[in-house]
N, C-alpha and C positions, 0 to 999 in steps of 0.2 A: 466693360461693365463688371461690377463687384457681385461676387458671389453670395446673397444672404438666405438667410431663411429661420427656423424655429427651433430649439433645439430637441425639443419635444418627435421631431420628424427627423433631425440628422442629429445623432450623437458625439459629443466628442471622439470619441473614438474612431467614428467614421471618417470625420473631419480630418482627422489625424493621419488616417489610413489614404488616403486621396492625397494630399499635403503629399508625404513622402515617395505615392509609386507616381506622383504625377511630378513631383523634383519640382516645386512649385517655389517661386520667389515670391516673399510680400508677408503683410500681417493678419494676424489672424483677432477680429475685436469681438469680444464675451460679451455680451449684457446679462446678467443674470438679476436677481430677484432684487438683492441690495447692493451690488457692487458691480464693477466691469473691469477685466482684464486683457491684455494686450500681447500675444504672442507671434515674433518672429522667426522665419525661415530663409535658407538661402539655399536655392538650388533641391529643396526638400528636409536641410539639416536644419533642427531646432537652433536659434543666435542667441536668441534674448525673449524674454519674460515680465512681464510687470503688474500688478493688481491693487488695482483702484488708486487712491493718494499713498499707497505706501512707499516710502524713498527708496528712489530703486538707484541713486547714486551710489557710485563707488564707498564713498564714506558710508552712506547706510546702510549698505547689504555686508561691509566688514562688519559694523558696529551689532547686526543682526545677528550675524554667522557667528560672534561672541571673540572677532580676528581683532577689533578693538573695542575701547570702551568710550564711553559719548565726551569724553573728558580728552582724550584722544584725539577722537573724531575733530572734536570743536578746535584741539589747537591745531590740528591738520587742514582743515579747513581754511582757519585765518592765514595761515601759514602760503599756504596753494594758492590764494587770491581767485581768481578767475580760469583757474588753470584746468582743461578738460579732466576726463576721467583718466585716459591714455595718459593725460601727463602726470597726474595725480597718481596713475599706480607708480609710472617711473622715481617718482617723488618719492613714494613708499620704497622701492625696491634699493634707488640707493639709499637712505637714508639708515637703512638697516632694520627699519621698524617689519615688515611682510616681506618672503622672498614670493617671488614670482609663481612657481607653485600654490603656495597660500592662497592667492587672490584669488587666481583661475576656480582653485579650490572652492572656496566660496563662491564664485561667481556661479559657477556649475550647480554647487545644491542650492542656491537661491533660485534659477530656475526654474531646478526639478521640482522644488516645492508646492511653488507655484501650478506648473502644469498636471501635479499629481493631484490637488485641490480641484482641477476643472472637472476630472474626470467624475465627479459626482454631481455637477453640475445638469440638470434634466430639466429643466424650466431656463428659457430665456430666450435670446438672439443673438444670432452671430453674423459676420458680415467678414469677408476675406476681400482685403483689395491686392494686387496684384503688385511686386517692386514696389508698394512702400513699407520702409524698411527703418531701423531705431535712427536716433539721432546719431551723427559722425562723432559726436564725440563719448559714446557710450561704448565698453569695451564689450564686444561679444564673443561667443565660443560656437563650436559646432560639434553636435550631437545627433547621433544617430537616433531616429526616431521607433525604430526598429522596438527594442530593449523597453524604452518609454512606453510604446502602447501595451509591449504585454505585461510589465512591472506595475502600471497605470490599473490596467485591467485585473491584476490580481489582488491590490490596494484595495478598489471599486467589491470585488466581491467581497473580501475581508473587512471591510468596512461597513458593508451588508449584515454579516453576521454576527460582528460585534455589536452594533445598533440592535439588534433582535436579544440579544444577550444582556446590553446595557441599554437600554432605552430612554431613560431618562438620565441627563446628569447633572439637573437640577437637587438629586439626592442625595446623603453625604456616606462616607468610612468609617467604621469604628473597628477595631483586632478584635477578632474573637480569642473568647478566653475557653483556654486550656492550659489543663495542671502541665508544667515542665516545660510547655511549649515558650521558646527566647525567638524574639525575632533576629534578632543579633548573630543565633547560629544559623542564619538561613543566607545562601550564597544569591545576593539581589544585584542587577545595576545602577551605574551609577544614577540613571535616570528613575530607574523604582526605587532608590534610597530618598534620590528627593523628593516624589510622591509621598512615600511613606513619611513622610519629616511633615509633610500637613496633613497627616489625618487623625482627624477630630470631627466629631460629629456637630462642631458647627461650622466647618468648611461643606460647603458642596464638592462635588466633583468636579465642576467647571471650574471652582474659583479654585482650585487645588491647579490645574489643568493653565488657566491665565497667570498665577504665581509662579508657575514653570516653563511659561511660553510652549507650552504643547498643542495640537492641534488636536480634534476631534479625536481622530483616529489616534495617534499616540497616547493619551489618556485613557479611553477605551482599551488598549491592547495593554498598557500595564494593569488597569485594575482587573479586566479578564484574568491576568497570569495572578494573582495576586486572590483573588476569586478562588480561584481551582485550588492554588497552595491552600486554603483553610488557613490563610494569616486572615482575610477579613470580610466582614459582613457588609450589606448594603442595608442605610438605616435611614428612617428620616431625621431632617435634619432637625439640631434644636432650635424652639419656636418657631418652625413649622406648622403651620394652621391643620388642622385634619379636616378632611374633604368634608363636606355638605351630607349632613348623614351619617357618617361614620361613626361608629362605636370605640368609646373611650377606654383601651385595655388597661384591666389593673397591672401596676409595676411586677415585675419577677420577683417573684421569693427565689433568693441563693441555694438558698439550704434546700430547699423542696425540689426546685431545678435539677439539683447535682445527684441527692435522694435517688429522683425518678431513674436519672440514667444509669445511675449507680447499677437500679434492679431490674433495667432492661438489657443493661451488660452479662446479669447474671441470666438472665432467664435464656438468653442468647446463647449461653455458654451450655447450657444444661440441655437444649435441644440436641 
């Protein structure tokens, strides 16, 4: 008999924790709000991962991981004919395009992704069946589940406080201005370079966030660091409706702005 129940009453993490000290074979199936996801064990080790229609094929978890591109993908594909994933990566390996590292590579943070994503999951149902296991011809890895639940678990809180921090990111970026301040002299990654490349106060922060392929949490965490630098503000976005009620502020005066600080700088100084 399969395991089910609510996830409201057992959390992933529990789920997880059983899974491993019980070295349990079989799949582990999500139902959550809008989507469901599919995660395999063997003997307790994480195999394999999947969620909802996304191509959890060999070709589309490279084309995802950025190991290729869909143009690639596509003549790889015609190319392979009918050929498993197994024979698919060997395809890749000799042909020169990925070595074998690479795949695994990918293969591995397509996973992790995935099961770091459940970990916030608290509405839905889950159902573990026992020995069933991915398709034979899907390539899988073994991880330690160990590492997972407590990386999982610190994600989950972090994720927590970023939400309390950023709560909306239906909102957009603008740089705050400062005399002499260059964003240019500020040492950014590569990942908050491309943040910063959309913002404008008519992107949101999601659509900033989907134009980068980031997830909740990754968006969140650069604009937090981004936040604290005093590179930028959070603003609404343009044409934006103001709420029901709200009071229509007059535009900044420049001059009177800068004025003001100017003689709060001094009075500060003079205490």
């Amino acid at each position: 008999m399969a395991l089910k129940g609510n996830l409201r009453d057992f959390s992933v993490t529990q789920l997880l924790n059983l899974i491993n000290l019980a070295r349990k074979t079989g799949t582990l199936t999500l139902e959550g709000p809008s989507e469901a996801a599919w995660i395999s064990f063997r003997e307790g080790k994480l195999i394999y991962a999947q969620m909802g229609n996304e191509d959890a094929t060999l070709a589309g978890v490279l084309v995802k991981a950025g190991s290729l591109n869909s143009q690639q993908a596509q003549t790889i594909r015609a190319r392979a004919g009918d050929k498993s994933d197994k024979e698919l990566g060997l395809l890749l390996i000799n042909a020169g395009y990925l070595t074998q590292q690479a795949i695994l590579t990918s293969i591995r943070q397509h996973i992790l992704d995935i099961v770091y994503q459940l970990f916030s999951w608290m509405d839905g149902f889950f159902r573990f069946d026992a020995d069933v296991l991915p398709p034979e011809d899907r390539i899988t890895i073994r991880l330690d589940l160990e590492d997972i639940i407590i990386q999982g678990s610190r994600r989950l809180k972090e994720s927590e406080q970023l939400q309390e921090e950023i709560p909306n990111l239906e909102m957009a970026l603008d740089f705050v201005e400062r005399p002499g301040a260059n964003i240019r002299d500020v040492n950014l990654s590569v990942e908050e370079w491309r943040v910063v490349s959309y913002i404008n106060p008519k992107n949101t922060i999601r659509q900033i966030a989907k134009a980068n392929k980031m997830s909740d949490l990754e968006i969140r965490r650069i604009v937090f660091g981004l936040l604290q630098a005093g590179l930028v503000d959070i603003v609404r976005p343009k044409g934006m409706p103001l709420p029901p009620g709200a009071r229509q502020l007059p535009p900044v005066d420049k001059k009177q702005q800068t004025s003001l600080v100017n003689r709060l700088i001094q009075r500060v100084r003079s205490l």
